[in-house]
C-alpha positions, -999 to +999 in steps of 0.1 A: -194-281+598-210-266+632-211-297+646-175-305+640-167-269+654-185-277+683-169-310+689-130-291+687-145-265+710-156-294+735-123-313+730-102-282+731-115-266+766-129-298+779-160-285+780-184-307+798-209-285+814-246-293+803-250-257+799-219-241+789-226-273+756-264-257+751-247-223+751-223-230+725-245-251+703-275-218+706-238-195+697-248-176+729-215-180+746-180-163+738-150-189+741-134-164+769-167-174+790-157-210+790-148-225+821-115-240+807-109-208+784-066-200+787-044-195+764-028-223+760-064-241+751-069-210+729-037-219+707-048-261+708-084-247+699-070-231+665-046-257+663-072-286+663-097-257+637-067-254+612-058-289+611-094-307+604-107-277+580-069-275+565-069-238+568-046-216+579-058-187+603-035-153+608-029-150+646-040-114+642-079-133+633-074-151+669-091-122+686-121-117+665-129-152+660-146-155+698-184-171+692-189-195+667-207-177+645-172-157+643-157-194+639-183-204+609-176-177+589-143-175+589-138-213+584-162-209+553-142-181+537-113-202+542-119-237+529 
């Protein structure tokens, strides 16, 4: 499941920054730090999350799910 988190993270901000990928993948980096972090990649991030974990996530979670540790747990309570 991390891995696959990772992957919609990478896909979603088009992350391809050596670091900002070992930052993620150690959960040291909030998704706000990214380099490609707005809105509109925010919303496709969730999208992409809800759709491969078929889970539904309440837009009033979107602020508190920020690292993936945030990410894991939530996606675990919901599938």
């Amino acid at each position: 499941m991390k891995k696959k988190i990772i992957n919609i993270i990478k896909k979603s901000f088009s992350v391809k920054n050596k670091n900002e990928i070992l930052n993620i993948e150690n959960k040291n980096l909030k998704l706000n730090k990214l380099t490609n972090f707005d809105s509109l990649n925010h919303l496709k991030f969730f999208s992409l999350l809800e759709k491969e974990f078929k889970i539904k996530i309440n837009e009033k979670n979107f602020n508190k799910l920020n690292d993936l540790n945030s990410i894991i747990k939530i996606v675990n309570k919901k599938s």
